[in-house]
C-alpha positions as CSV (number, residue, x, y, z in Angstrom):
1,X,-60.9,-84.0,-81.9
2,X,-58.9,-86.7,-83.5
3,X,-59.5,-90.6,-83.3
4,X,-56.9,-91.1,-80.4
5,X,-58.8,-88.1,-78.8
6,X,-62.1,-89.5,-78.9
7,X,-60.6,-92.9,-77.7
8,X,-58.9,-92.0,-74.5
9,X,-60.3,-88.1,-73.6
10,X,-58.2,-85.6,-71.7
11,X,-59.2,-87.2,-68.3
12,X,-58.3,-90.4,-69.5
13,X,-54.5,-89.6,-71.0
14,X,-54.3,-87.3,-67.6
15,X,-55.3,-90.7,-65.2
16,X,-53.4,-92.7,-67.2
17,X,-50.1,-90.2,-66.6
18,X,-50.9,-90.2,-63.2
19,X,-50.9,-93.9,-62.5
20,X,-47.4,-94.3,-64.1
21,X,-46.3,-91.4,-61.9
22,X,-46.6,-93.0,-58.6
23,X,-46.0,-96.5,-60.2
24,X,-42.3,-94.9,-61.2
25,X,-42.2,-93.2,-57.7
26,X,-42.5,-96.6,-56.0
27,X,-39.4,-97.7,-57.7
28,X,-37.7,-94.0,-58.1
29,X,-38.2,-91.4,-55.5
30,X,-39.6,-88.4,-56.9
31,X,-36.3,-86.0,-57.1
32,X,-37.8,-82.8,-56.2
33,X,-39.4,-84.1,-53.4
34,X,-36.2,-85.8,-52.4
35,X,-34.1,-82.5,-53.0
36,X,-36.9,-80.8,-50.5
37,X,-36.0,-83.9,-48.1
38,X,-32.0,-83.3,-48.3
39,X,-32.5,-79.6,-48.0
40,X,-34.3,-79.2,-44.6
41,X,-31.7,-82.5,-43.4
42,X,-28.9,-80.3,-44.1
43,X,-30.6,-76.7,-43.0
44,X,-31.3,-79.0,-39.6
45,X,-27.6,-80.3,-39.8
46,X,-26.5,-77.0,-39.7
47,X,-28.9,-75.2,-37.1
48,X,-27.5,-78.1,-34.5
49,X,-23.8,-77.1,-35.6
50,X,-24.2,-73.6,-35.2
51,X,-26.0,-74.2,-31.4
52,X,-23.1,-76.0,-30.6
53,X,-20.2,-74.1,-32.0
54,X,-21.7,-71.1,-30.9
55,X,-19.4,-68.6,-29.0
56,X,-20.7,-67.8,-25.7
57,X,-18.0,-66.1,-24.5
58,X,-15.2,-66.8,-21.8
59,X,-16.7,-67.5,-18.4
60,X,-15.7,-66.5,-15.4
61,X,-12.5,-69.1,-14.7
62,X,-11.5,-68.0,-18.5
63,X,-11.1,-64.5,-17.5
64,X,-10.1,-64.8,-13.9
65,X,-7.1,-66.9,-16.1
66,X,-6.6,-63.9,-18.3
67,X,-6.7,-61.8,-15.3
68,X,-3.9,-63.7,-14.1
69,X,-1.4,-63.8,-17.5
70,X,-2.0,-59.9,-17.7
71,X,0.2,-59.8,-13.9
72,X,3.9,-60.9,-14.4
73,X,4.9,-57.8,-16.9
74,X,3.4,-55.0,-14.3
75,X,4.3,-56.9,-11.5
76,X,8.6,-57.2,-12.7
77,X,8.2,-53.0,-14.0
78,X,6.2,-52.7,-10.5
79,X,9.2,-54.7,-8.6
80,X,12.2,-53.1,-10.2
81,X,11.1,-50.0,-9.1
82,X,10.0,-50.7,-5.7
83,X,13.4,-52.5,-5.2
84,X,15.0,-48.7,-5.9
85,X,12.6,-47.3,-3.6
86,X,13.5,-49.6,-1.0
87,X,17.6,-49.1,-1.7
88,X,17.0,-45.6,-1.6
89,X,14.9,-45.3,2.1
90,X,16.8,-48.4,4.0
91,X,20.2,-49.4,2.4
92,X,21.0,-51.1,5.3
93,X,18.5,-53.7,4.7
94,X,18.8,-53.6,1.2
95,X,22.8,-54.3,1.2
96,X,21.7,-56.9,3.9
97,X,19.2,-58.8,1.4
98,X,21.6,-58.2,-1.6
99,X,24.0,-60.2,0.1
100,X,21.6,-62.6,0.5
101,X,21.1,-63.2,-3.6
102,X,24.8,-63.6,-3.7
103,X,24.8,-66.6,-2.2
104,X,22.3,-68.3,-4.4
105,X,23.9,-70.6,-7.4
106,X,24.4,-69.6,-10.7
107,X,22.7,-72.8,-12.0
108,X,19.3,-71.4,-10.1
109,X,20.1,-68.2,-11.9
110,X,20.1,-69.6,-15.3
111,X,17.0,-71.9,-14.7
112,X,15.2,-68.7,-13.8
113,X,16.4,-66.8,-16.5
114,X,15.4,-69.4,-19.0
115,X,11.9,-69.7,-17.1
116,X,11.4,-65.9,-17.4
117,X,12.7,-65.8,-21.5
118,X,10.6,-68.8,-21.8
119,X,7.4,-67.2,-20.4
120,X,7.7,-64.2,-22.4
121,X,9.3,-65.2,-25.6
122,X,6.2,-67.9,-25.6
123,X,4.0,-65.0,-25.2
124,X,5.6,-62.6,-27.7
125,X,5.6,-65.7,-30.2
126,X,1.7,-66.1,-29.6
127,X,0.8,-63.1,-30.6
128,X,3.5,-62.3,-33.5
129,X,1.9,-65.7,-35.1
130,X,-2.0,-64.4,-34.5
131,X,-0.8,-61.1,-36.3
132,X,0.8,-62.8,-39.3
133,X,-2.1,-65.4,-39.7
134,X,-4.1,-62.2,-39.7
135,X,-2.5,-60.8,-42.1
136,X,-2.4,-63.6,-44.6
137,X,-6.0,-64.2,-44.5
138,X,-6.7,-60.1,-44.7
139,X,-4.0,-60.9,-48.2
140,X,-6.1,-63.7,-49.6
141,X,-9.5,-62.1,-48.8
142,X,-8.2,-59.7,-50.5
143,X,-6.8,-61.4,-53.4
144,X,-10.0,-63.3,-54.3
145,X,-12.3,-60.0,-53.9
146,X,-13.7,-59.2,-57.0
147,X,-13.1,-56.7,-58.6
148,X,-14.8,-53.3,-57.5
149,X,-14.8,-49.5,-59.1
150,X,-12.4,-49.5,-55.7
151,X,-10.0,-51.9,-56.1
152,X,-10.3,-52.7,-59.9
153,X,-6.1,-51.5,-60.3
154,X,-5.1,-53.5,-57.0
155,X,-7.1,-56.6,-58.5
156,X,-5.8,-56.5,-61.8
157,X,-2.1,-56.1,-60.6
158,X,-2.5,-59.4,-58.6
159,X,-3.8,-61.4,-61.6
């Protein structure tokens, strides 16, 4: 054991580092214990997001509303057809009521066309837009897969 061994000793030098460590950590935080600190802040950050975005599921005035958009379609196919059922069994009455549409104006006509086209061309928009966002997100998932004994020739191709 040297001269600066004898002078301070390993319990010395090891005190000595030990003092300067929690003199430094009153001016610096000590970064592991900070990274600890920012981990289980963010970990909690994201518990609380996820208990609030979490999908529950429709409730009942969310499917008593679906309900209620799934009736128009059946109910025109449902209407046509009862409409030849009652022309067939009373055309009496039927010729009676028909005469009754022909006196209703054409600009009421329009405005319920255009509310009909409206209703469904709104509804056939919705879902040709879900299937095409669909599909691009299926294409870029795709795109940035890496490269598998699968799809090795597909990825390469797209490089």
């Amino acid at each position: 054991m040297g001269f600066w061994g004898r002078l301070f000793g390993r319990q010395t030098v090891g005190s000595v580092g030990k003092a300067v460590s929690d003199v430094v950590e009153v001016f610096r935080p000590n970064a592991t214990e900070l990274s600890k600190m920012n981990h289980e802040t963010r970990i909690a950050v994201l518990d609380q997001f996820s208990g609030e975005f979490a999908h529950t599921g429709p409730g009942w005035f969310d499917q008593f509303v679906n309900g209620l958009n799934r009736l128009p379609r059946p109910l025109l196919a449902l209407s046509t057809i009862g409409l030849f059922a009652f022309a067939m069994t009373d055309p009496v009455a039927f010729s009676e009521r028909m005469k009754g549409l022909a006196y209703v104006p054409d600009p009421l006509w329009w405005l319920l066309g255009a509310v009909v086209s409206f209703y469904f061309g709104a509804r056939e928009l919705h879902y040709v837009r879900r299937n095409k966002r669909r599909k691009v997100l299926k294409h870029l998932a795709q795109r940035h897969a890496r490269p598998t004994a699968h799809n090795r020739d597909q990825w390469a191709e797209g490089q």
